[in-house]
OpenMM code with the backbone's topology and positions (N, CA, C; nanometers):
from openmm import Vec3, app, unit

residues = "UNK UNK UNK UNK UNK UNK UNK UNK UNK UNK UNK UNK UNK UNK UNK UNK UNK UNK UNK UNK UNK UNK UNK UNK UNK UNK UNK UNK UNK UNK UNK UNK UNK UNK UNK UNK UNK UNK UNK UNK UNK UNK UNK UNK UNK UNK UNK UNK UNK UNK UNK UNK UNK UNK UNK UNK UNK UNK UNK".split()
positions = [
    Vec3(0.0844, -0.1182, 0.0000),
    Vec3(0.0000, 0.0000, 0.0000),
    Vec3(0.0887, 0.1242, 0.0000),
    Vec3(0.0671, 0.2206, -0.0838),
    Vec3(0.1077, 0.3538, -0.1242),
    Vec3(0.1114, 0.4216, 0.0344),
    Vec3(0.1901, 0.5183, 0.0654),
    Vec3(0.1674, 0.5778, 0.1775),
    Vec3(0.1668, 0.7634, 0.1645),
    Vec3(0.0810, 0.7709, 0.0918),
    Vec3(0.0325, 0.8415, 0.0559),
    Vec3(0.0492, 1.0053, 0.1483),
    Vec3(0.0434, 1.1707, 0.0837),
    Vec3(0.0945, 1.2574, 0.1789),
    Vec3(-0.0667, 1.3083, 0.2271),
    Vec3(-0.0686, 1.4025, 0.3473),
    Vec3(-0.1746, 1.3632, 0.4276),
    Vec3(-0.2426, 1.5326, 0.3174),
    Vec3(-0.3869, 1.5237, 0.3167),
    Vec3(-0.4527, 1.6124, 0.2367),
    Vec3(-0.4817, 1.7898, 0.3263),
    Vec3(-0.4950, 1.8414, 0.2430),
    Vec3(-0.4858, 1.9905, 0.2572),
    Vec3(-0.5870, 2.0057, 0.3777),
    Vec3(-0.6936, 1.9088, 0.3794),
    Vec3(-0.7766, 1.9463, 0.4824),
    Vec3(-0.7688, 1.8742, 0.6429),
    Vec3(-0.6614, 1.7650, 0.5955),
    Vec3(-0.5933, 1.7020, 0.7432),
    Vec3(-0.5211, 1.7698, 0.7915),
    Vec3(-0.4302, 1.8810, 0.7073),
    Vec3(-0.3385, 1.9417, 0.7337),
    Vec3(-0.3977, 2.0881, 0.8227),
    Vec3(-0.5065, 2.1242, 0.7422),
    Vec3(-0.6064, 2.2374, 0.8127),
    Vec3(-0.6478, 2.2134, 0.9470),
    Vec3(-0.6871, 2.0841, 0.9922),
    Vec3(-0.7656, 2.0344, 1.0633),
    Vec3(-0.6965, 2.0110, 1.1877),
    Vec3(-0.5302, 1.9616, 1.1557),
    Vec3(-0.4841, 1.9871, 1.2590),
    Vec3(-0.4127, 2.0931, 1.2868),
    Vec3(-0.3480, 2.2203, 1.2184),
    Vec3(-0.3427, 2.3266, 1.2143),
    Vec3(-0.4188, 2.3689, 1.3358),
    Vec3(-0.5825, 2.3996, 1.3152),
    Vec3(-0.6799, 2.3934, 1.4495),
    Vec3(-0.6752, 2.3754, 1.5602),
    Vec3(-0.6728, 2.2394, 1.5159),
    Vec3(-0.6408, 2.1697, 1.6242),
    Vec3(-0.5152, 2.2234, 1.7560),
    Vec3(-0.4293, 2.2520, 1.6848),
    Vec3(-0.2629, 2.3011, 1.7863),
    Vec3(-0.3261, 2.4206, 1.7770),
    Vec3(-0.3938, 2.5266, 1.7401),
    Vec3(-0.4039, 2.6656, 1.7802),
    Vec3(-0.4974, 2.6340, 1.9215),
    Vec3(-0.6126, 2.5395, 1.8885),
    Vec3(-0.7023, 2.4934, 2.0532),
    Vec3(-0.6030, 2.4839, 2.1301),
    Vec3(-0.5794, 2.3986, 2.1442),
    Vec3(-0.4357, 2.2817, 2.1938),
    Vec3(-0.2859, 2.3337, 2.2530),
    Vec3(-0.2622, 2.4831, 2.2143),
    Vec3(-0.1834, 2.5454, 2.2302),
    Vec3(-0.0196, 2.4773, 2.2029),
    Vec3(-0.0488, 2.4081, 2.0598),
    Vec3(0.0715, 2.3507, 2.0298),
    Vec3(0.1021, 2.3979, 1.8724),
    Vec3(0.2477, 2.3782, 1.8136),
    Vec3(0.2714, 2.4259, 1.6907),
    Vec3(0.2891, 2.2972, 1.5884),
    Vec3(0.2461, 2.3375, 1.4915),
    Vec3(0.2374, 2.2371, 1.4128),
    Vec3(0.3475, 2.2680, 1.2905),
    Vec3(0.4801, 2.2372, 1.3517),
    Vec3(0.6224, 2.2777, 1.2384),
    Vec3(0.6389, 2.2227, 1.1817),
    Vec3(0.6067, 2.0618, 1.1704),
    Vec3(0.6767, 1.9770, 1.0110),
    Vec3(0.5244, 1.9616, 0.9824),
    Vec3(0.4836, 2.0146, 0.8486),
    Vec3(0.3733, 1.9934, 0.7991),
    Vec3(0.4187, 1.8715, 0.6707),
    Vec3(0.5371, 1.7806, 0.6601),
    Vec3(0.5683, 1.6971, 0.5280),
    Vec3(0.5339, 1.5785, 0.6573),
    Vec3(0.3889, 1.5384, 0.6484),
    Vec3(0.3628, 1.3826, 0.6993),
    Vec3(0.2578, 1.3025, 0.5837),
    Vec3(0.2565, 1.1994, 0.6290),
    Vec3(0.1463, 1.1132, 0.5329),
    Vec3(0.0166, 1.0893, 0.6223),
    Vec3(-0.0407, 1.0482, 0.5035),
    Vec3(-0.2440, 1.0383, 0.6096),
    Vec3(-0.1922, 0.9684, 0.7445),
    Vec3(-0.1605, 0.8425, 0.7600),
    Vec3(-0.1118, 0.7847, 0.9010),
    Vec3(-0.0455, 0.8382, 0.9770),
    Vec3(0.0191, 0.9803, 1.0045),
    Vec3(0.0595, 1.0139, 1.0781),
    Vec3(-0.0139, 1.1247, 1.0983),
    Vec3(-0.0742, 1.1970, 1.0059),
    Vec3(-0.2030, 1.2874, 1.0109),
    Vec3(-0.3322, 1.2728, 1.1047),
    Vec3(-0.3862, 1.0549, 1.0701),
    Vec3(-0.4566, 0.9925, 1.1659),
    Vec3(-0.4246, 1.0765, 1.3250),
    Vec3(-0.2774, 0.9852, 1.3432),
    Vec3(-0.2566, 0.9149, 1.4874),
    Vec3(-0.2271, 1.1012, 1.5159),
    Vec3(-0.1681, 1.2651, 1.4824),
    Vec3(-0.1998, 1.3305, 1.5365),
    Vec3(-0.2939, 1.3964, 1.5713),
    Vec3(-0.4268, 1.3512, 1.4842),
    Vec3(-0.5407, 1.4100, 1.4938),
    Vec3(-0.5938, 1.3629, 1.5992),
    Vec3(-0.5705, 1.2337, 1.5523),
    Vec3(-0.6346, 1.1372, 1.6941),
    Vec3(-0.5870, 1.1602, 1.8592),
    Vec3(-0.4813, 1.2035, 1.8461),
    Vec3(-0.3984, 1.2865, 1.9753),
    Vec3(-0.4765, 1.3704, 2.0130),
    Vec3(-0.4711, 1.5135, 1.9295),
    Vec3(-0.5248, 1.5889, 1.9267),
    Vec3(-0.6699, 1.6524, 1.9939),
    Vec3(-0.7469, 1.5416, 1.9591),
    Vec3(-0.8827, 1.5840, 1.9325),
    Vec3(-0.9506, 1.5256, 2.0342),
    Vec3(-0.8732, 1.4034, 2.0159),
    Vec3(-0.9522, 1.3067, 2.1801),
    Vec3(-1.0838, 1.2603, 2.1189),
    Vec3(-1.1912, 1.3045, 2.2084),
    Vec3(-1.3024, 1.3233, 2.1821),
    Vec3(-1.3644, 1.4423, 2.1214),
    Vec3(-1.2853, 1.5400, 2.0591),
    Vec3(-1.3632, 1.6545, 2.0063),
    Vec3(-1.3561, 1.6435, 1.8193),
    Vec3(-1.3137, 1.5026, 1.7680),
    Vec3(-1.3597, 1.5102, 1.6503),
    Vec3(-1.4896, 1.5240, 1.5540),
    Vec3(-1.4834, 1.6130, 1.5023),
    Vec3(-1.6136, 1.6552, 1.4316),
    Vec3(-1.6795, 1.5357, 1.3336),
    Vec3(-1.7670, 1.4893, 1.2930),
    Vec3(-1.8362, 1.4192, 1.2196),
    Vec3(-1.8298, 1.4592, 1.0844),
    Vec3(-1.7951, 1.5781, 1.0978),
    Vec3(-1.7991, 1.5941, 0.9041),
    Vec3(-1.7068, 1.5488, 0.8763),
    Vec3(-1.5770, 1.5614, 0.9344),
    Vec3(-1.4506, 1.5516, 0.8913),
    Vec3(-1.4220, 1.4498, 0.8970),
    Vec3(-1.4549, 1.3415, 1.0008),
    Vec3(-1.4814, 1.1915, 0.9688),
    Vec3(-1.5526, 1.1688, 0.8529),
    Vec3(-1.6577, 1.1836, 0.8067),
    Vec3(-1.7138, 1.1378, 0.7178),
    Vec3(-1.6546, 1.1351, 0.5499),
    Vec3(-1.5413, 1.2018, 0.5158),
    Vec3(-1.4327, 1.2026, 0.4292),
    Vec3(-1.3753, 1.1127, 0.4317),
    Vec3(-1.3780, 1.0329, 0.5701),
    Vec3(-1.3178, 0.8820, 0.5954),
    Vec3(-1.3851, 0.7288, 0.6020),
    Vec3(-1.4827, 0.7840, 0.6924),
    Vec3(-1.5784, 0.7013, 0.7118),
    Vec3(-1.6656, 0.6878, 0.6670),
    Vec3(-1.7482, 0.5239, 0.6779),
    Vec3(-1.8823, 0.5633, 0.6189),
    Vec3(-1.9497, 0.4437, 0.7215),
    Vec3(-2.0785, 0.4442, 0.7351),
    Vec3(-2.1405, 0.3642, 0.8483),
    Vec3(-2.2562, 0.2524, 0.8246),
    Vec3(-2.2401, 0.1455, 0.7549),
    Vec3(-2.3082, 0.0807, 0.7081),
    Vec3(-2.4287, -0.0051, 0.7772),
] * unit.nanometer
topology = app.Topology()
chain = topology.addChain("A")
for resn in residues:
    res = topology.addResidue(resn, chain)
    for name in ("N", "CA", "C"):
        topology.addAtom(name, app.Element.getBySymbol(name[0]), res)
């Protein structure tokens, strides 16, 4: 599997995220999986549903 670089709006999202968070977000060259696991840091429980839904889907 390709490991692909993480998209403009993961990159936005955690951007956000560290301005809440009061952290800096200096190497912006990661791939989606590391985009995941900081968002997932990040956010805890405050991930939004839309922005999942670019990922997810709920069958």
């Amino acid at each position: 599997m390709k490991n692909h670089s993480a998209t403009d709006k993961q990159i936005k999202y955690i951007n956000d995220l560290c301005k809440n968070n009061g952290y800096e977000f200096y190497n912006q060259n990661i791939n989606m999986k590391q985009a995941a696991s900081i968002i997932g840091f990040l956010a805890k429980d405050k991930v939004q549903p839309h922005y999942l839904f670019d990922f997810l889907r709920y069958e």
